[in-house]
FILOGU-304857 format. One record per residue (C-alpha): x, y, z. Coordinates in steps of 0.5 Angstrom, whole numbers. Example, Ala and Ser with C-alpha at 12.3 -4.5 7.8 and 13.67 -1.06 7.14 Angstrom:
NODE       X       Y       Z
NODE      25      -9      16
NODE      27      -2      14
//
This chain:
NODE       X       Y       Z
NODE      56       6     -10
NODE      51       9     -16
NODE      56       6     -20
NODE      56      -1     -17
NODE      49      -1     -19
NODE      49       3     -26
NODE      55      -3     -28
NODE      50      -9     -25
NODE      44      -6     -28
NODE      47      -5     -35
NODE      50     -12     -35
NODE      43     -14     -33
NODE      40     -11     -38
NODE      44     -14     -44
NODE      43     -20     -41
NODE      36     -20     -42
NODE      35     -18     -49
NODE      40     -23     -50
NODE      34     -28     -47
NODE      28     -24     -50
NODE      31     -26     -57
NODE      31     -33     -56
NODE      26     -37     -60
NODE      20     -38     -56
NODE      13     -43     -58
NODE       8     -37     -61
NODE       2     -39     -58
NODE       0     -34     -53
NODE      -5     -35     -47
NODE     -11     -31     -46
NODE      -7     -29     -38
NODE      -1     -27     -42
NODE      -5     -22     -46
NODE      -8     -20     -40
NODE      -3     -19     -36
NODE       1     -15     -43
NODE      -5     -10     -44
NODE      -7      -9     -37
NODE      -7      -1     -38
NODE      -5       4     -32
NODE     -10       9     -29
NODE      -6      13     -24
NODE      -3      18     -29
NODE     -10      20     -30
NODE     -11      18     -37
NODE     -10      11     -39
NODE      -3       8     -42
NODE       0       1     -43
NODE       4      -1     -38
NODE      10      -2     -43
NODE      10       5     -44
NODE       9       8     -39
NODE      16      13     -36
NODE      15      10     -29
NODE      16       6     -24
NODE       9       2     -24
NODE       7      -4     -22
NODE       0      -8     -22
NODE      -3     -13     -18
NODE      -9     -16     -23
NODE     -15     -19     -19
NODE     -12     -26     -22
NODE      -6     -25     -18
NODE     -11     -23     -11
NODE     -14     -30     -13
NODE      -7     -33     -11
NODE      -6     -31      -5
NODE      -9     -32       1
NODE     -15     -28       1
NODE     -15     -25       9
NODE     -11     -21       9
NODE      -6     -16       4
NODE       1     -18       6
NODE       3     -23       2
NODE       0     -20      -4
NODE       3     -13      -3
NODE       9     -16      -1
NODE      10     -19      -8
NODE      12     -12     -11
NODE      19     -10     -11
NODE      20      -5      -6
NODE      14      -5      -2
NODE      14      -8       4
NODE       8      -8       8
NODE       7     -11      15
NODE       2     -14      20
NODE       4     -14      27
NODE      -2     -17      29
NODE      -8     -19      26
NODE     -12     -12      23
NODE      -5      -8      25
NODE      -3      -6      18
NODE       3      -2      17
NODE       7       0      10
NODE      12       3       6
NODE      15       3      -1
NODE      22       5      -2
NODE      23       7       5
NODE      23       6      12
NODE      17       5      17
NODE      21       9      22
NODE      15      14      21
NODE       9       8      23
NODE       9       5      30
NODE       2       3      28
NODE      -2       6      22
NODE       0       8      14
NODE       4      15      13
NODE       8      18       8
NODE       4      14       2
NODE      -1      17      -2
NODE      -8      12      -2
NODE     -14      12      -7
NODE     -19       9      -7
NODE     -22       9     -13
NODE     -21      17     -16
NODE     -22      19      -8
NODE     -18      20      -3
NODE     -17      15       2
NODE     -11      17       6
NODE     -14      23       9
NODE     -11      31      10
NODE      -8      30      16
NODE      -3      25      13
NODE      -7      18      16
NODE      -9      12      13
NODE     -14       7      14
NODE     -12       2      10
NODE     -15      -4      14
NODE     -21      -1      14
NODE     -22      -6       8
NODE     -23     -12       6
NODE     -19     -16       2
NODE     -25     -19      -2
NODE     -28     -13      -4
NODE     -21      -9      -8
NODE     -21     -12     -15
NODE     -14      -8     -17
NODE      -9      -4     -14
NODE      -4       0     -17
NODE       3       3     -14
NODE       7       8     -17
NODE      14       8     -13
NODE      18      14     -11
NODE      15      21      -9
NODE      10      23     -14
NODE       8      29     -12
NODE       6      33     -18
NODE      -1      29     -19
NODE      -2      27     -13
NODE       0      33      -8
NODE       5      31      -1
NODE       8      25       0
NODE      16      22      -1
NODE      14      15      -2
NODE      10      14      -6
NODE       2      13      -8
NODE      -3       7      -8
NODE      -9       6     -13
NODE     -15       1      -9
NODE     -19      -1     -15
NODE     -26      -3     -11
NODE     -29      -6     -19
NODE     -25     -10     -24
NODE     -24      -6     -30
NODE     -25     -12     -34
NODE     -31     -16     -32
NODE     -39     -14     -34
NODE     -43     -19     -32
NODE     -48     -20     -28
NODE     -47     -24     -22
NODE     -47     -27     -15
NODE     -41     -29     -11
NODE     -42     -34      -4
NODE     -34     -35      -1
NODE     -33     -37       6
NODE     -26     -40       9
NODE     -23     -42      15
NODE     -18     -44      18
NODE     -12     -44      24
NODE     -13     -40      30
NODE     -20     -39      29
NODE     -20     -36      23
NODE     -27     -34      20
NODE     -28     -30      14
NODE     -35     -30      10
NODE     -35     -26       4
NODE     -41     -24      -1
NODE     -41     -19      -9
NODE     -46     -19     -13
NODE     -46     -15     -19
NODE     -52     -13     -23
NODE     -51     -10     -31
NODE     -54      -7     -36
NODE     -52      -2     -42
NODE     -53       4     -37
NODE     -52       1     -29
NODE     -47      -2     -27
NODE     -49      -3     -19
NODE     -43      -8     -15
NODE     -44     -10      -8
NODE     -39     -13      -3
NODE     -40     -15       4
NODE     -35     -19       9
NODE     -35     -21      15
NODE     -28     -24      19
NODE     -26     -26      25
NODE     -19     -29      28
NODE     -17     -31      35
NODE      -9     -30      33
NODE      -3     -34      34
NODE      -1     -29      41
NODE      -4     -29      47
NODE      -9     -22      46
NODE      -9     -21      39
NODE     -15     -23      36
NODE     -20     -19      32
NODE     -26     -18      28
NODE     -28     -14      22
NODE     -35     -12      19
NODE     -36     -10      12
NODE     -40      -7       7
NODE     -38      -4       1
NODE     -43       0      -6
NODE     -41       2     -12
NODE     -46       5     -17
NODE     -44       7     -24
NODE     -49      11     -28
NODE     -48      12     -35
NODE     -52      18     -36
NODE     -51      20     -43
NODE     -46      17     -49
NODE     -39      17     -45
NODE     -41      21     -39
NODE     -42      17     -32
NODE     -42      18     -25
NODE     -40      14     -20
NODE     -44      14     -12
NODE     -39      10      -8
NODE     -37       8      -1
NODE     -37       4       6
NODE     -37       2      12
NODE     -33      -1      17
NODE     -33      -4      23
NODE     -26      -6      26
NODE     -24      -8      33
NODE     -18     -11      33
NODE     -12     -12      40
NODE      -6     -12      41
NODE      -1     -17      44
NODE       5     -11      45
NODE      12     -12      44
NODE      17     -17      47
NODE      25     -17      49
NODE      29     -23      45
NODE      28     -27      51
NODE      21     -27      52
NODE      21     -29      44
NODE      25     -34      45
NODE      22     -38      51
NODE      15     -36      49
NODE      13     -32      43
NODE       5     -33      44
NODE       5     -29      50
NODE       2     -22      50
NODE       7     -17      53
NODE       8     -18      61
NODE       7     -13      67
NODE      13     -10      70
NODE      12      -7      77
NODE      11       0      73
NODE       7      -1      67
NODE       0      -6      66
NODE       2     -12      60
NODE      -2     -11      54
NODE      -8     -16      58
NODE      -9     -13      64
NODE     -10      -6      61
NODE     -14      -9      54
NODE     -10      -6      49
NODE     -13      -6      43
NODE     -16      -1      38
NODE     -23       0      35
NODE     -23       4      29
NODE     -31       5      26
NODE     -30       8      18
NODE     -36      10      14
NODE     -33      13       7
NODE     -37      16       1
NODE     -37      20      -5
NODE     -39      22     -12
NODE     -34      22     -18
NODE     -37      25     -25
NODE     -34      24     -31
NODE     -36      29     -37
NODE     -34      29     -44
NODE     -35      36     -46
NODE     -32      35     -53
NODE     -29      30     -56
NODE     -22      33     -54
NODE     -24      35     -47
NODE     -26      32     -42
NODE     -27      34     -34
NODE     -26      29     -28
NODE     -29      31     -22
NODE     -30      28     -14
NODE     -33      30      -8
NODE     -33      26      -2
NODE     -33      26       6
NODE     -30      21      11
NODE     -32      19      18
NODE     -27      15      23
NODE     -29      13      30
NODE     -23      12      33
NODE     -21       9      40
NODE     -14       6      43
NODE     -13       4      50
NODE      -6       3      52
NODE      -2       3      58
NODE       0       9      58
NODE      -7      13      57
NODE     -13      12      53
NODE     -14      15      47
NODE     -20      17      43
NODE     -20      21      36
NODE     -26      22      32
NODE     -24      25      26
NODE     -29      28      20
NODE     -26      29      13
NODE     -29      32       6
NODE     -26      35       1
NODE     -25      35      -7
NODE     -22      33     -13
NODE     -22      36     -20
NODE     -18      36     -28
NODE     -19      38     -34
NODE     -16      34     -40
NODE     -15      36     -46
NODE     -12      32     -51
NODE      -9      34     -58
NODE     -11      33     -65
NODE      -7      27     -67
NODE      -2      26     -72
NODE       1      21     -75
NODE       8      22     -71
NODE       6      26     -65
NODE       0      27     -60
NODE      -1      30     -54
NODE      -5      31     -48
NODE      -5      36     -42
NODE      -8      37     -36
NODE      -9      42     -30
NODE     -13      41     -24
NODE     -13      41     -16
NODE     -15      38     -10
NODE     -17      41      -3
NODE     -18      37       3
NODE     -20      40      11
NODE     -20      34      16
NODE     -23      36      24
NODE     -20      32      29
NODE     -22      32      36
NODE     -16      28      40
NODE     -17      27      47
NODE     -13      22      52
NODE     -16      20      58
NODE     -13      15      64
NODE     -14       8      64
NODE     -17       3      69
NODE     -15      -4      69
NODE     -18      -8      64
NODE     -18      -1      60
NODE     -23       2      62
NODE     -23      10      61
NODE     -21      14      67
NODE     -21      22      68
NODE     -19      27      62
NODE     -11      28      61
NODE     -11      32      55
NODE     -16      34      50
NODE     -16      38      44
NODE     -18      40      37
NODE     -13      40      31
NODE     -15      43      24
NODE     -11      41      18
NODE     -12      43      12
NODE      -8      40       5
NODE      -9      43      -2
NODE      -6      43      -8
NODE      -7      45     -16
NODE      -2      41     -21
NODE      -1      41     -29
NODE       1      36     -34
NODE       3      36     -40
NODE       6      29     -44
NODE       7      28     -52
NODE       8      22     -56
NODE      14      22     -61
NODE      13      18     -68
NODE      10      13     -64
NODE      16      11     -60
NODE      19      17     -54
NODE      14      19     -50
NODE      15      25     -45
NODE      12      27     -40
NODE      12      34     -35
NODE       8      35     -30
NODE       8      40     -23
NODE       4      42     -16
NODE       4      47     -12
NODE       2      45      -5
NODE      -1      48       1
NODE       0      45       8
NODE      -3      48      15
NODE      -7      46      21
NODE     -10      49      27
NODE     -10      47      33
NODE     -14      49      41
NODE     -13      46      47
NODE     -20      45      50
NODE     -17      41      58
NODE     -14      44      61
NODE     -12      50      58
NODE     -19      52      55
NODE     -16      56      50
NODE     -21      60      46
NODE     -18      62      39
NODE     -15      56      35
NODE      -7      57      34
NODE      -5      56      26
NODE       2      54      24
NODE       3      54      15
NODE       8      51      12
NODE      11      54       6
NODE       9      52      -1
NODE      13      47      -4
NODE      14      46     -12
NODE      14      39     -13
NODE      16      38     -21
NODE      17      31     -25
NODE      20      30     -31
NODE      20      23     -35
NODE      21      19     -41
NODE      21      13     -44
NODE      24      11     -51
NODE      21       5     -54
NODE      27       2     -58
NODE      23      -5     -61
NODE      16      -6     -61
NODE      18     -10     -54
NODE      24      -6     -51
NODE      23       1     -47
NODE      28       4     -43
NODE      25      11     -38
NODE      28      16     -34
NODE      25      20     -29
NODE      27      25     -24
NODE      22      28     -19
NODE      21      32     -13
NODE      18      29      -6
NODE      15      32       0
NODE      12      30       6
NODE       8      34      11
NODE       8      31      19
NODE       2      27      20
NODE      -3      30      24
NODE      -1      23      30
NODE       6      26      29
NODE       4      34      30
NODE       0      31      37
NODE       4      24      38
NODE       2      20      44
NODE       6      24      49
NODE       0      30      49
NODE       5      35      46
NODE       3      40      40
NODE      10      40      36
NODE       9      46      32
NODE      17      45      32
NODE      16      38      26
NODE      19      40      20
NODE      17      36      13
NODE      21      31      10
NODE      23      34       2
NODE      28      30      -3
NODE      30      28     -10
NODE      29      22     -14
NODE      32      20     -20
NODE      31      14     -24
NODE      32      10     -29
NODE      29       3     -31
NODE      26      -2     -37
NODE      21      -6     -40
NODE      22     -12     -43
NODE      18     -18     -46
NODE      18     -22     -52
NODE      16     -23     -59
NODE       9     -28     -56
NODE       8     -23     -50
NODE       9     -29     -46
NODE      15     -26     -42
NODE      15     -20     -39
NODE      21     -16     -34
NODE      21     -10     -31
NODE      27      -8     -27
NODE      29      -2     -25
NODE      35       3     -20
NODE      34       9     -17
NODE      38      15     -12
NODE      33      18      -7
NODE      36      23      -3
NODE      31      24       4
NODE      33      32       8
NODE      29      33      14
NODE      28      26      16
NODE      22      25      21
NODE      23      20      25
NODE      20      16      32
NODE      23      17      39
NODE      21      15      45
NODE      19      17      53
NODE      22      12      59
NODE      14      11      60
NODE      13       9      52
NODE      10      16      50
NODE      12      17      43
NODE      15      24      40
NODE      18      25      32
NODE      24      30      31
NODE      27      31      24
NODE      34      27      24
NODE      38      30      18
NODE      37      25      11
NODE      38      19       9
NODE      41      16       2
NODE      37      11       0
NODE      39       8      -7
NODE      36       2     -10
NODE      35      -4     -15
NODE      28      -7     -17
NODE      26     -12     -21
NODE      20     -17     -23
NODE      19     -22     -28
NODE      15     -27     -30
NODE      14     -32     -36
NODE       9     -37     -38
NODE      14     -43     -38
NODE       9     -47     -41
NODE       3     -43     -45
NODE      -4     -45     -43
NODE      -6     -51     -46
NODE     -12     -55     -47
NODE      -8     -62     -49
NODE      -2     -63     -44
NODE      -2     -66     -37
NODE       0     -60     -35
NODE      -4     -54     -37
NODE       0     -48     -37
NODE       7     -46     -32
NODE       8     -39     -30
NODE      14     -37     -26
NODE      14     -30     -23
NODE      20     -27     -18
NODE      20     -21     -15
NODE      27     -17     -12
NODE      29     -11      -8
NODE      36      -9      -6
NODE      36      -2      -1
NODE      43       0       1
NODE      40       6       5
NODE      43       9      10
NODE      42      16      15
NODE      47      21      14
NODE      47      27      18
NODE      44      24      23
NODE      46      27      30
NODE      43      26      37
NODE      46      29      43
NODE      48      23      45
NODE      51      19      39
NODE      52      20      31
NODE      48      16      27
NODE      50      18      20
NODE      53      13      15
NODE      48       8      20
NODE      43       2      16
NODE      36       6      15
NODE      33       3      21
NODE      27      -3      19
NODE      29      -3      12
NODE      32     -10      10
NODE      38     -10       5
NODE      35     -16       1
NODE      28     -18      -1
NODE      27     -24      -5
NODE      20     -28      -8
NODE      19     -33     -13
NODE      13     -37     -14
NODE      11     -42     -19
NODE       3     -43     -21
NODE       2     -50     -25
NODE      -4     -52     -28
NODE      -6     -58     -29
NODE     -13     -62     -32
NODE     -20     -61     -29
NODE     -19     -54     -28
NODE     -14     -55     -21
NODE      -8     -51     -20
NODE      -2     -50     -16
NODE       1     -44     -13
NODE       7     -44      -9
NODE      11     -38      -6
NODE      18     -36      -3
NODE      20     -30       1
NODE      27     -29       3
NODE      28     -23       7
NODE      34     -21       9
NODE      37     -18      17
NODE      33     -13      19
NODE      36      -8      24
NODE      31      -5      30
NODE      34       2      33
NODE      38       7      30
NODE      44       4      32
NODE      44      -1      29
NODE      46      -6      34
NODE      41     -10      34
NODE      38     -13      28
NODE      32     -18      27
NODE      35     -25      24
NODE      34     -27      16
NODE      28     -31      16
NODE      25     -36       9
NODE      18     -37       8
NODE      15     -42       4
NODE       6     -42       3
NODE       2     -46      -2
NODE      -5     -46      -5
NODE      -8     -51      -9
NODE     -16     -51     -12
NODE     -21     -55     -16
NODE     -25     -51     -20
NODE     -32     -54     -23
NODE     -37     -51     -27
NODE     -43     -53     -26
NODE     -47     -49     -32
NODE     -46     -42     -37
NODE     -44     -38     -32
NODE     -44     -41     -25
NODE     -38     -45     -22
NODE     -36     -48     -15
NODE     -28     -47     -13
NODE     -25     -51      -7
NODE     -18     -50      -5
NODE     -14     -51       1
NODE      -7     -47       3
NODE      -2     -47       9
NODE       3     -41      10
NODE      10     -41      14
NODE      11     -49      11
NODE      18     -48      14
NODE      16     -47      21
NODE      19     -41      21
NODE      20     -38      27
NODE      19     -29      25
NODE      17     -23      26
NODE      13     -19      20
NODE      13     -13      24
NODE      18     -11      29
NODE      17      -5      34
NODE      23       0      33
NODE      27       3      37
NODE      23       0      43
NODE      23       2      49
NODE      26      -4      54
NODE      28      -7      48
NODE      22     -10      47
NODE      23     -10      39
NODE      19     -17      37
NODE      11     -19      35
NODE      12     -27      32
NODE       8     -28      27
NODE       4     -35      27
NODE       8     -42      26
NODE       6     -46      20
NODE      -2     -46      20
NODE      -6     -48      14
NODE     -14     -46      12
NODE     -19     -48       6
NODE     -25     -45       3
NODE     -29     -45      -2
NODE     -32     -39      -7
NODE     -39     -40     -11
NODE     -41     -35     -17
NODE     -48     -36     -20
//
């Protein structure tokens, strides 16, 4: 199988040289350089995407704008090996290079910052939801276990930039849109600059009935950020939110009840209530705040350093029980970076640091009441989880052309946990994992001006998430081992001589131990177990070419083709149940083939053209791989009409339609559902238009 991909790969490779070499117009567009200069963040010092020695990939504020601006799906969808759901409006879920084995509901086993602080917290979870889509102005992912910066986690990490790097001015932003199924979505920035401040403000409000009997959701928002500039190249940021999310979820449904009726909630058997009559749904109220101060204490040495704290309100009835968390989280992250003197054929940086994380949850099951009402205490306890880590890194340029990279952490997982109902434990359990070393080696070698070839290998580790040491069945499982593998991996960057083209592709050999799965109780209750490994082998690839160079001249003004393709040829190995042996099995949620071109034209009178296809290939939904969700082709368009009414004020008016083709699909299936309720449709061909004023 690695040899299938090496010999695709190659020949892949030596095609694509061939193409770059062929004669191409030389003007280049103002997007174009944009997109080629765009410099990664997440490796704590700034690099050009070109060089860097790792799977990396970036969503521009330009590319956020092509998107329908309700919802992070499809945008996250585009970056190949990402595959990001949304069973019902609200209910994100997301995983790279992976399976959402882990995430019935919520974020794991990926690492999200938001800003320089961390924003999936100690226990593991992530409230990625909690944002509004208008307020990210950028977001990097850096695929596959990347643990020697960033501390545990085998997926990979996620950089949510609240502020465009890029932009400086001062302005205020008025958008609102709407659409099919009561979709309404009310957005407003304002951003006011100066040589020492830099203040940006995001509000939002969006409500959705759904397409589904019991799925609607509403969203308050309200986001700050403040970069003072307190001395030359010294700065500090004061940043934070609030959110306000309450969403309900309509529940799974067999494949009869999806076929006959995809807009029906789950209903009632004559044991369990369906999703309306006990309300399911959940509350999530969010605040987020802290301080990132940056210093150069000399010209070779700076210190970056975070403080922060979060608190969630958290509450889940459902038809087994209500559940209510409340989970307060503060924490740290510091490094130092010192940078060598520079030669005229060698430089080097090196970085050490650590970041320290302590949240408090208190979870507590009560029973439900028709209509979702709390009833009396079932289980009520209080876990303490702790996570910290210290890294080192040190990368060196060679005669402006190979670029190595070395960086480690030593990482510390632990929790604590006490029964208050019914047991009225006094003292606190603890249970340590052992410390990990997590190491990562890379390079990159640029061969021309415009070709880099990288390899990297690297260690991922994955502690159990606090919602899977005390999942749903009440049961503290101090028995949950952690997830721990190596990655090795190889890949390119390719543009051509005007910048105008640019590819990057890359294959990878992941091999997962201890694999945490979700196994589910008759009554629906959910527990995880560790289930061997998976092997999990891959081919990523993302071009993109200005077909026609933007122009002032020609009716067409500038066409951009861009495509996105995943191949995952993952499988369980040693996966053994009691019952049955799953080894050599397709890892479950995982589709083998994603596919997504799009075309962007612009035309005169600054109108625009956006069109996007996604293919996803079969979908298996147990572990057994006897029931798969069908392939499924979806087609969205965007279309708008920008006037400039003065210097800096513009009106922008659009219209979009999503699932043209009708499609009748489920972006987020239930695993290994009990009842074989495996399906949450999506919406049919549905369509909205807005308008956005910037003065």
């Amino acid at each position: 199988m690695i040899k299938f991909y090496l010999v695709l790969f190659f020949n892949f490779v030596i095609g694509t040289i061939a193409f770059a070499q062929a004669p191409r117009d030389k003007v280049k567009s103002d997007s174009v350089k944009q997109l080629q200069a765009v410099t990664i963040k997440g490796y704590l010092s700034d690099q050009p995407l070109l060089s860097v020695p790792a799977s990396v990939s970036t969503i521009t504020p330009d590319q956020l704008k092509l998107q329908p601006d309700n919802s992070l799906v499809p945008a996250m969808n585009t970056i190949p090996g990402v595959r990001m759901e949304e069973r019902s409006p609200g209910s994100y879920r997301l995983s790279i290079r992976g399976s959402l084995l882990r995430s019935p509901f919520g974020i794991r086993d990926v690492k999200i910052y938001y800003d320089d602080i961390p924003l999936t917290d100690a226990g593991g979870n992530t409230y990625l939801n909690a944002i509004d889509v208008n307020s990210v102005q950028g977001i990097e992912v850096l695929k596959g276990p990347d643990g020697s910066l960033f501390g545990a986690n085998s997926g990979g990490v996620v950089l949510v930039s609240p502020v465009n790097r890029y932009a400086d001015s001062n302005y205020v932003k008025l958008g609102f849109n709407g659409g099919s199924y009561a979709l309404v979505h009310e957005n407003m920035a304002l951003q006011n600059s100066d040589k020492n401040n830099q203040l940006n403000i995001n509000q939002a409000y969006e409500s959705y009935g759904g397409y589904r009997q019991h799925s609607g959701m509403y969203r308050n928002y309200f986001q700050a950020v403040d970069r003072i500039t307190y001395a030359k190249n010294n700065h500090l940021k004061i940043l934070g939110f609030y959110s306000d999310l309450k969403y309900q979820t309509p529940g799974g449904l067999t494949l009869a009840q999806y076929q006959a009726s995809p807009q029906l909630a789950r209903t009632p058997t004559a044991t369990i209530p369906g999703a309306i009559q006990d309300n399911i749904g959940i509350t999530t109220k969010m605040l987020f705040g802290g301080l990132v101060n940056e210093v150069h204490i000399t010209d070779r040495l700076r210190n970056v350093l975070a403080v922060y704290g979060t608190y969630v309100d958290f509450a889940n009835p459902f038809v087994t029980n209500y559940e209510n968390r409340y989970e307060g989280t503060y924490g740290m992250r510091t490094y130092f970076e010192f940078t060598g003197i520079k030669q005229k054929d060698f430089d080097w940086t090196a970085n050490a640091g650590l970041e320290w994380q302590q949240t408090n949850s208190d979870i507590n099951n009560y029973g439900i009441k028709t209509g979702g009402i709390r009833d009396t205490a079932q289980t009520l306890d209080k876990i303490n989880t702790n996570q910290h880590f210290v890294f080192v890194r040190y990368e060196a340029n060679f005669y402006k052309r190979l670029h190595i990279e070395a960086a480690a952490s030593l990482n510390f997982y632990g929790y604590d946990f006490r029964n208050v109902y019914p047991l009225a434990q006094t003292t606190y359990t603890p249970r340590d994992f052992t410390p990990q070393f997590m190491p990562r080696l890379a390079l990159s070698y640029q061969v021309t001006n415009d070709f880099t070839w990288r390899a990297s290998v690297s260690r991922g580790y994955s502690t159990p998430t606090t919602a899977e040491i005390r999942p749903t069945d009440n049961i503290i499982n101090t028995a949950l081992q952690a997830e721990y593998g190596w990655n090795y991996e190889t890949g390119f960057r390719l543009r051509n001589k005007d910048e105008s083209m640019f590819l990057d592709a890359s294959v990878f050999y992941y091999q997962l131990q201890n694999a945490i799965v979700l196994r589910l109780n008759p009554d629906e209750t959910q527990y995880y177990i560790n289930a061997g490994g998976t092997r999990q082998p891959g081919l990523e690839l993302y071009f993109t070419d200005w077909i026609i160079k933007q122009n002032t001249t020609d009716f067409i003004r500038g066409l951009q083709f861009n495509l996105s393709y995943t191949l995952s040829k993952f499988t369980f190995t040693n996966y053994k149940t009691t019952t049955a042996d799953y080894s050599g099995n397709r890892l479950t949620g995982v589709p083998q083939q994603v596919v997504i071109p799009a075309i962007q034209v612009k035309f005169p009178s600054y109108l625009y053209l956006f069109v996007q296809y996604n293919h996803t290939s079969s979908i298996p939904l147990n572990d057994g791989n006897t029931t798969f969700a069908a392939p499924y082709n979806l087609l969205q368009a965007k279309v708008g009409w920008q006037h400039i009414l003065g210097h800096k004020n513009r009106l922008e008016v659009y219209a979009g339609a999503d699932n043209i083709l009708n499609e009748k699909y489920s972006l987020g299936d239930d695993l290994n559902a009990v009842g074989n309720r495996y399906y949450n449709a999506s919406p049919l061909r549905n369509y909205y238009a807005g308008f956005n004023v910037v003065f």
